[in-house]
C-alpha positions in Angstrom: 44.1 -103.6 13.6 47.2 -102.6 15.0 49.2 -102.7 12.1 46.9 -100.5 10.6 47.2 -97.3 13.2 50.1 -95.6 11.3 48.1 -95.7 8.0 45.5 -94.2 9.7 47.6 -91.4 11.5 48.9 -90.7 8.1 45.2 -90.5 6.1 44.3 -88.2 9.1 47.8 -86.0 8.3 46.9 -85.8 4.9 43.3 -85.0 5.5 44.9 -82.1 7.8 47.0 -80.8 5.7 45.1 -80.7 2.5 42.5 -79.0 4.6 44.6 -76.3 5.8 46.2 -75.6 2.1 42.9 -74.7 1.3 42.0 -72.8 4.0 44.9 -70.3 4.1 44.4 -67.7 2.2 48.2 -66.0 2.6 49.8 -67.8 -0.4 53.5 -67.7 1.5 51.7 -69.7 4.5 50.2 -71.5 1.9 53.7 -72.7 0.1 54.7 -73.8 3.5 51.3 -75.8 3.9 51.8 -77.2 0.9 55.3 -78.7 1.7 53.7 -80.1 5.1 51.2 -81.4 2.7 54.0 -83.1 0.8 56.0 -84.3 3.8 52.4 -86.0 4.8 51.8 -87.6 1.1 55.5 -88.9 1.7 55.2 -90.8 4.4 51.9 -92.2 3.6 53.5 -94.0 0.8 56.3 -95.4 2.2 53.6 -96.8 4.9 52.0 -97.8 2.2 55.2 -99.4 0.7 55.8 -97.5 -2.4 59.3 -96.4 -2.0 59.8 -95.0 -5.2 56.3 -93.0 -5.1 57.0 -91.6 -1.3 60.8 -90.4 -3.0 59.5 -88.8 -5.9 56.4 -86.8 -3.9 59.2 -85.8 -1.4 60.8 -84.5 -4.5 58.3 -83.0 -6.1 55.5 -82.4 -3.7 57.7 -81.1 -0.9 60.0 -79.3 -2.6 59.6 -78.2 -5.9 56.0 -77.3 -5.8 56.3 -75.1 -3.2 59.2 -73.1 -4.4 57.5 -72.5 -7.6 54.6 -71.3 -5.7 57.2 -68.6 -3.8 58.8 -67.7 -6.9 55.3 -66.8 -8.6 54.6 -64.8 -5.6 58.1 -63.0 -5.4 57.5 -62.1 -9.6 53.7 -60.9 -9.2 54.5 -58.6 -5.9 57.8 -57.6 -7.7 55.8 -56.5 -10.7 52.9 -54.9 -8.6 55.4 -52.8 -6.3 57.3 -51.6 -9.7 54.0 -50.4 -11.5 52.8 -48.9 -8.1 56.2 -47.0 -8.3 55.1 -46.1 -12.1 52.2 -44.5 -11.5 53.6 -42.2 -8.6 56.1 -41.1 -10.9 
C-alpha cells in the first residue's frame, strides 16, 4: 500500500490539473495550466516507469504545447488590435 502513495499523489495531480485547464477560461493562464498539466503527466510516468514516455511528455506536453498555444494567442490578438486600428482609420 505504501508503495503505491506516490502514484496516487500523482493521479490526484493530474486529475487537478486537467481540471483546472478546463476550467480557465483566460487562454494565457491556460498555457501555463497546461504546462503544470505536463509537468504532472511527467512525473506520473516516470512513477510509473516509463522513462522514455515521462521524457517525451516533458518535451512535448510541457513545453511545446504550451508555446504553441501563446503563439496562437500573440497572432489572433495581433491580428484583432491591427483590424481594430483599420476600422478607426
Amino acid at each position: 500500500m505504501a508503495e503505491n502513495v506516490p502514484v496516487l499523489i500523482g493521479l490526484v495531480l493530474v486529475a487537478v490539473a486537467g481540471t483546472g485547464a478546463v476550467l480557465v477560461r483566460d487562454p494565457v493562464r491556460q498555457s501555463f495550466v497546461l504546462s503544470l498539466l505536463g509537468l504532472a503527466l511527467a512525473a506520473l510516468f516516470l512513477l510509473l516507469q516509463a522513462p522514455d514516455v515521462a521524457l517525451s511528455q516533458l518535451a512535448v506536453g510541457s513545453a511545446l504545447t504550451p508555446l504553441m498555444v501563446l503563439l496562437a494567442v500573440r497572432k489572433v490578438r495581433r491580428k484583432a488590435r491591427s483590424e481594430r486600428r483599420e476600422e478607426h482609420e
